[in-house]
N, C-alpha and C positions, 0 to 999 in steps of 0.2 A: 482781768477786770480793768476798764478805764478809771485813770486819775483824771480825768477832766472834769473838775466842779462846777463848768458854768452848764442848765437844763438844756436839755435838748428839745427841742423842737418839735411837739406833740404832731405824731401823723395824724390826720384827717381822715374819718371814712366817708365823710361825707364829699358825691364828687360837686368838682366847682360848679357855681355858679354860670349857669349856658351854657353848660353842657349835657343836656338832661339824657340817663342812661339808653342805652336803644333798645326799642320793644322788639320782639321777635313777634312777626303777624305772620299766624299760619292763617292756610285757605285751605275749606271746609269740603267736600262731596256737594253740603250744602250751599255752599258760595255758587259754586259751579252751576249750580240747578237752579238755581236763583237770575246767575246772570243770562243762562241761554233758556231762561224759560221752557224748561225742561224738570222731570219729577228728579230724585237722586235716584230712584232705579233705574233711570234711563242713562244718566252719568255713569251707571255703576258698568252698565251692559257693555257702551263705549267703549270704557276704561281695559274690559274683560273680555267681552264678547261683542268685538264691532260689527261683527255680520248681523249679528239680530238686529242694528238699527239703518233706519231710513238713512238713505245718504245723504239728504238735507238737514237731519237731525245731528246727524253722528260732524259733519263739518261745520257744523253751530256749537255744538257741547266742545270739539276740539277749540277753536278759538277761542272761546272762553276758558280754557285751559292755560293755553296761549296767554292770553290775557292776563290772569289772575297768575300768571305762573305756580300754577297747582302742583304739588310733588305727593303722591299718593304715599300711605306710612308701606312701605313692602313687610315688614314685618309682621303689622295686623291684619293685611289681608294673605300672607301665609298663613298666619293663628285659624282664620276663619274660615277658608280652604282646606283646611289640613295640608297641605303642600308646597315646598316650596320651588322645585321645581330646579334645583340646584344641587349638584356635585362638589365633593369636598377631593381634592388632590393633597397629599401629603407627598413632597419630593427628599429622599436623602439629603441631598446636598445639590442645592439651583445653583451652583458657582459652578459645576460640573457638565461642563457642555452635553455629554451623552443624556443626563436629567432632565437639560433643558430643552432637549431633541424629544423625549420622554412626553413631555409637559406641550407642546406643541402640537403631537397625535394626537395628545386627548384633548385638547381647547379646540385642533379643527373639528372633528368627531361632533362635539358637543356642542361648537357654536352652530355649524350647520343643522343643526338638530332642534335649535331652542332651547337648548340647557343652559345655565347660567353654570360658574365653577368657581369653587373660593381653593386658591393655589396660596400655601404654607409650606415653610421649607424645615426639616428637623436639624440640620445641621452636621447630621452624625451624633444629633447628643439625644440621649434616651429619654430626658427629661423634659426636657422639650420635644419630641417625640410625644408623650403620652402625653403633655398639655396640650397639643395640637388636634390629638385625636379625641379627646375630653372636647374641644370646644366646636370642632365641630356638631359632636350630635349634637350640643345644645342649641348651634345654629340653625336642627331640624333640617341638615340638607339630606336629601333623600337617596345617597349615597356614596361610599368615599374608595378612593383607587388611591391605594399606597404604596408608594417602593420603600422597604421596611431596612428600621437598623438594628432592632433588636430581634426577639420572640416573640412575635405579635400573634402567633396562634389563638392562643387562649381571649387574648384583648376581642380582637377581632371577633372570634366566637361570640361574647358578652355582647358588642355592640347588631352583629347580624340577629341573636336572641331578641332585639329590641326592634328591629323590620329594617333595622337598616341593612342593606349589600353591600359588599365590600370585594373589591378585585386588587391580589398581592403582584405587583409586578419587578419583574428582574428575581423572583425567587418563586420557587414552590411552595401553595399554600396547601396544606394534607386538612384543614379544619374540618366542622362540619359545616356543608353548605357553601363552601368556601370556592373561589375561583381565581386562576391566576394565570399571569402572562409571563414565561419564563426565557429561557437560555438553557443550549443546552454545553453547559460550562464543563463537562468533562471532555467533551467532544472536541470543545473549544481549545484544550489546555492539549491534547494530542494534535492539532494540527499545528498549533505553534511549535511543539518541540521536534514534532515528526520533520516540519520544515526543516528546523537547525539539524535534525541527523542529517537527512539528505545530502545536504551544503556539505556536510563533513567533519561538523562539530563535536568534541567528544570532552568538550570542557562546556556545560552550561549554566549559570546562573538563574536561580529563580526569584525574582525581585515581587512580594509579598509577603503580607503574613494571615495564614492560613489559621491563625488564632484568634481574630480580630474580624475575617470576616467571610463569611457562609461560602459567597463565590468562589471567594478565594483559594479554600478546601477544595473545591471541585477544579479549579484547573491544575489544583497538584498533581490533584488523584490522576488526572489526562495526564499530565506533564510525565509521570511515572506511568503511567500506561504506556508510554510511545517508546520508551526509553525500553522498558520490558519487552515489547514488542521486537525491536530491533535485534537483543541479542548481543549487543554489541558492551564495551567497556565503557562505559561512559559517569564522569564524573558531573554531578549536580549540586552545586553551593548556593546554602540558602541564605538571602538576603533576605531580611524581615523590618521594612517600615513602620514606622507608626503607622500611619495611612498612606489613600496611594494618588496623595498629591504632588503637584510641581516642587516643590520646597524640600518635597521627603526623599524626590529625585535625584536631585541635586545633592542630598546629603550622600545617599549611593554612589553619585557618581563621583564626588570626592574621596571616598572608600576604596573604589576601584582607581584612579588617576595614582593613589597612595601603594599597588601592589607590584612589586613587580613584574617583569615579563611572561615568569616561569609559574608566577600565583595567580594570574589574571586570566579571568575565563574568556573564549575566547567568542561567546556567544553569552545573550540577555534574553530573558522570555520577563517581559515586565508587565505586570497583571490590571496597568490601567495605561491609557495611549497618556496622561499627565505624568505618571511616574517618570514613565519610558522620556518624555520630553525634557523634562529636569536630568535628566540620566544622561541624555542627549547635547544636555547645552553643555555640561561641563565637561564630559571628554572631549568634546570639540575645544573647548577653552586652552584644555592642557595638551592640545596636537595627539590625542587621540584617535585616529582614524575608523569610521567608521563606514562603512563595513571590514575595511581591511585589517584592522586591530581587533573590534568588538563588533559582529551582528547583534541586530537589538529589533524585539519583536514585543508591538504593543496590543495594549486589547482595548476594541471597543469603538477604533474605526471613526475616531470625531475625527472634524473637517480641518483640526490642528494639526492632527497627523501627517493628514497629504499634503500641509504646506510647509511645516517643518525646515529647513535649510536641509536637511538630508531627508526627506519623506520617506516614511517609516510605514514599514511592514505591519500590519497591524490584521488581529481578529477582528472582523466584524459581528456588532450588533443592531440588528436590524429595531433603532432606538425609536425612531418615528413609528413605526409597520405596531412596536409592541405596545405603545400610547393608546394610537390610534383604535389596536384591538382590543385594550382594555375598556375603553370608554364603549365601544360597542358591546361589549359582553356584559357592560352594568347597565346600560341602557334598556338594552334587549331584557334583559330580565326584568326590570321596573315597566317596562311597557305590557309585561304579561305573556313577552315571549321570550322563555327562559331560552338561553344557547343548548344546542343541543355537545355542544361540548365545552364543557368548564375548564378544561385547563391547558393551556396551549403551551406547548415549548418550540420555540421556533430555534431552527439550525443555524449555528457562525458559519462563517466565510472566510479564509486567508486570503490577504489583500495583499499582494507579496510589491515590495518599493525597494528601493534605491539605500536602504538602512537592513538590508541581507541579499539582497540582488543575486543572481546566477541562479533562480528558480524560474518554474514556472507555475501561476495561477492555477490554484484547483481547489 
């Protein structure tokens, strides 16, 4: 509580004197028709349909456009259309170069096309996740392409029940109706480790946590495919991040810098090319050698990888090629030509670098 007894100093709502508040002046369809002596349906056709008009008409109603600086409500004439002519993107995590590579297939897709796209990012948080996807339908776009953090089955289902389409990328969607642009992550998780046998490896680390996230399950299940496969004795230590960013890397690779010689694996299969980089920067810090100490094998082939200070082996996924396909598989459908295949899984690549070296590309 203030001990100050002397009044304070009644605020004012009223503003000063000459400075009178400022009007906000909208301009009407009618303004428009008025200035180019023109009806408003002929404005309207312009605005929507510029081929039906005269070209003497239609560069007379623009100027006064021009003019009047006219900004049409997009929202009402969505309402009145039924349509908005607009794609809803939900991304994981836009901080995640591969996402962003993701995000880029579908905006060129869709710009070349005349799609408009309202791009949202979940964060990794489920709750904002499902307010994301809550606001798009009410933003009426006419359909959303999502690379998902929870169990959006069912969501999804609810929202396609309502006309909207929806395409799940970077995982498989089984729903009904449902269409998705995938990886094929089992595949993926035996050529990383089939690599490390090859080399000679029989001490490997697996740097995810297959609890936390869907892919991550599927390149074990590889990872223990390859290892099966081989026949061979081979020890597999799991390391399990929170997540599999630069930060979480680092925390790894401080774990590893802390073991000794005889505990320390002598190969890394790290389940995102950011972990693998955090992983990366500290054994280097600590005269770690790598590949000569630690091979380290990343996934997902961002364009950090190959610039790296040791350019890193990395799975590829073909992040643009899966964007790109997404935004055509909902397009094609909203245009009346359903795909005649709904659900793509495209095949990884080993990109073999200078951070496991002595192989060859296959």
């Amino acid at each position: 509580m203030s001990t100050n007894s002397e009044k304070q100093p009644r605020q004012s709502s009223r503003r000063p004197q000459g400075r009178p508040a400022p009007e906000v002046e909208t301009t009407s369809i009618k303004d428009v028709a008025r200035e180019s002596g023109v009806s408003a349906g002929t404005v309207s056709n312009v605005l929507n349909h510029p081929e039906r008009v005269a070209e003497d008409t239609r560069l007379r109603v623009e100027e006064a456009v021009r003019r009047l600086r006219f900004v049409r409500n997009e929202s009402a004439r969505q309402l009145r259309a039924g349509s908005s002519h607009t794609l809803g993107l939900l991304l994981l995590d836009a901080w995640n170069p591969f996402f962003t590579e993701v995000a880029r297939g579908v905006e060129d897709w869709t710009f070349s096309r005349g799609w408009g796209i309202l791009i949202s990012n979940s964060a990794r948080q489920v709750e904002r996740e499902s307010m994301y996807l809550q606001l798009l339908v009410e933003r009426q776009v006419e359909g959303i392409i999502v690379v998902p953090n929870g169990d959006l089955t069912e969501r999804l289902i609810d929202i396609r029940r309502r006309g909207i389409p929806s395409v799940m990328v970077d995982q498989m969607d089984s729903g009904e109706g449902s269409m998705s642009v995938s990886l094929d992550d089992i595949h993926g998780g035996e050529l990383a480790v089939a690599h490390l046998l090859e080399l000679g490896h029989r001490h490997i680390a697996f740097a995810g946590n297959p609890s936390r996230v869907t892919q991550v399950q599927a390149r074990l299940l590889g990872a223990t495919n390859a290892i099966a496969a081989a026949s061979l004795p081979v020890r597999l230590s799991m390391l399990k991040p929170d997540d599999l960013s630069i930060g979480s890397g680092r925390e790894i690779g401080e774990h590893l810098v802390g073991l000794s010689s005889s505990e320390r694996p002598t190969a890394l299969f790290a389940t995102s090319d950011l972990l693998a980089i955090g992983i990366l920067q500290i054994l280097l810090r600590h005269g770690v050698r790598v590949p000569d100490d630690i091979a380290i094998v990343g996934y997902d082939d961002i364009e950090f990888a190959r610039q790296a200070v040791v350019p890193l082996t990395s799975i590829r996924q073909p992040a643009y090629e899966m964007g790109r396909t997404a935004a055509e598989l909902i397009t094609g459908q909203l245009s009346g030509t359903p795909p005649q295949q709904r659900h793509i899984v495209f095949e990884p690549n080993l990109m073999v670098r200078e951070s496991t070296a002595g192989a060859k590309e296959r």
